[in-house]
N, C-alpha and C positions, 0 to 999 in steps of 0.2 A: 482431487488433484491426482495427475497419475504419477502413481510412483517411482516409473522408470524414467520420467524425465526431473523429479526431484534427485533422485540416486544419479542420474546420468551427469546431472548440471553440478550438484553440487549445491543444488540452494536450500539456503536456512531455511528452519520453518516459522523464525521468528525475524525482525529485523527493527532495527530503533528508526522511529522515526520522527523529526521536528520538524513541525506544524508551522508555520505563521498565516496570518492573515496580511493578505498583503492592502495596503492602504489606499489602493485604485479600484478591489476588489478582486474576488477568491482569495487561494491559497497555493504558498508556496513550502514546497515539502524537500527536506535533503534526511539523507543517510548518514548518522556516525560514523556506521561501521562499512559504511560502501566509499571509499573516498572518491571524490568526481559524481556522485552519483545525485540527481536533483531532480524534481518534476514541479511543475505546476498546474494550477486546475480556477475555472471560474468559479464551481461549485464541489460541495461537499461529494457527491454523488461522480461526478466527474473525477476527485481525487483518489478515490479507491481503487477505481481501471486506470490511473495514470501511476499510481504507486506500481500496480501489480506490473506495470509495461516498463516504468524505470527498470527495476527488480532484474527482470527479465531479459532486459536490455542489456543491463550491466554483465549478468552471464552469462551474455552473449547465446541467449535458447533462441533458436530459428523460429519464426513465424509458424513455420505447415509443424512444427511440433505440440504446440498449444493449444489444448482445449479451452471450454467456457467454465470447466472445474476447476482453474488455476487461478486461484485467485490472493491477492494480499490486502485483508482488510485493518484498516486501524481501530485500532480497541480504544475507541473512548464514547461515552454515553454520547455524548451534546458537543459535535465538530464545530456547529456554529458557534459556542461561546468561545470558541479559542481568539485571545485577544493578543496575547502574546505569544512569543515562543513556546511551545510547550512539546517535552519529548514523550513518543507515545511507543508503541508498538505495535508491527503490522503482523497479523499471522495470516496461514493458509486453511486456519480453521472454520469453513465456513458454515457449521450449523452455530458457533458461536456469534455469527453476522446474522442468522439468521432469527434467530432467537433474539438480538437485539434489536432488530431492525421493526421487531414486532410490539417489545416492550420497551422500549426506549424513549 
């Protein structure tokens, strides 16, 4: 992630995030601590680039600023078993997505 646009925007490196599964199918995701702030996704894989573009949205970062190293992944082993609400957290650590992504 580059760091002049974290230091510039202002964005956490952390951020709560609550999961559901919604009943028609995918998921839908809001921020505690963003108020107004919500994404939804059909798939697990789609919600990870829809977190990171809420996120980014909300702090209002211009499009031609953003690389493909900005990313906000949710930390939990197994996205698909989420049944209910569950609050997770999204970070911008991405050898930790990656490392999961392998062993998970």
């Amino acid at each position: 992630m580059s760091k002049n646009i974290v230091e510039k925007y202002k964005l956490p490196k952390r951020v709560l995030v609550k999961i559901q599964r919604v009943p028609e199918g995918g998921f839908y995701a809001t921020f505690p601590e963003l108020p107004g702030c919500h994404t939804q996704a059909a798939s697990v894989v789609q919600l990870a680039d829809n977190i990171t573009d809420a996120i980014l949205t909300y702090f209002d970062v211009p499009r031609k600023e953003i690389d493909e190293t900005l990313l906000y992944i949710p930390e939990a082993r197994k996205l698909e078993s989420i049944e209910a609400a569950k609050v997770l957290s999204a970070t911008t650590n991405v050898e930790a997505y990656r490392r999961c992504a392998v062993t998970c």
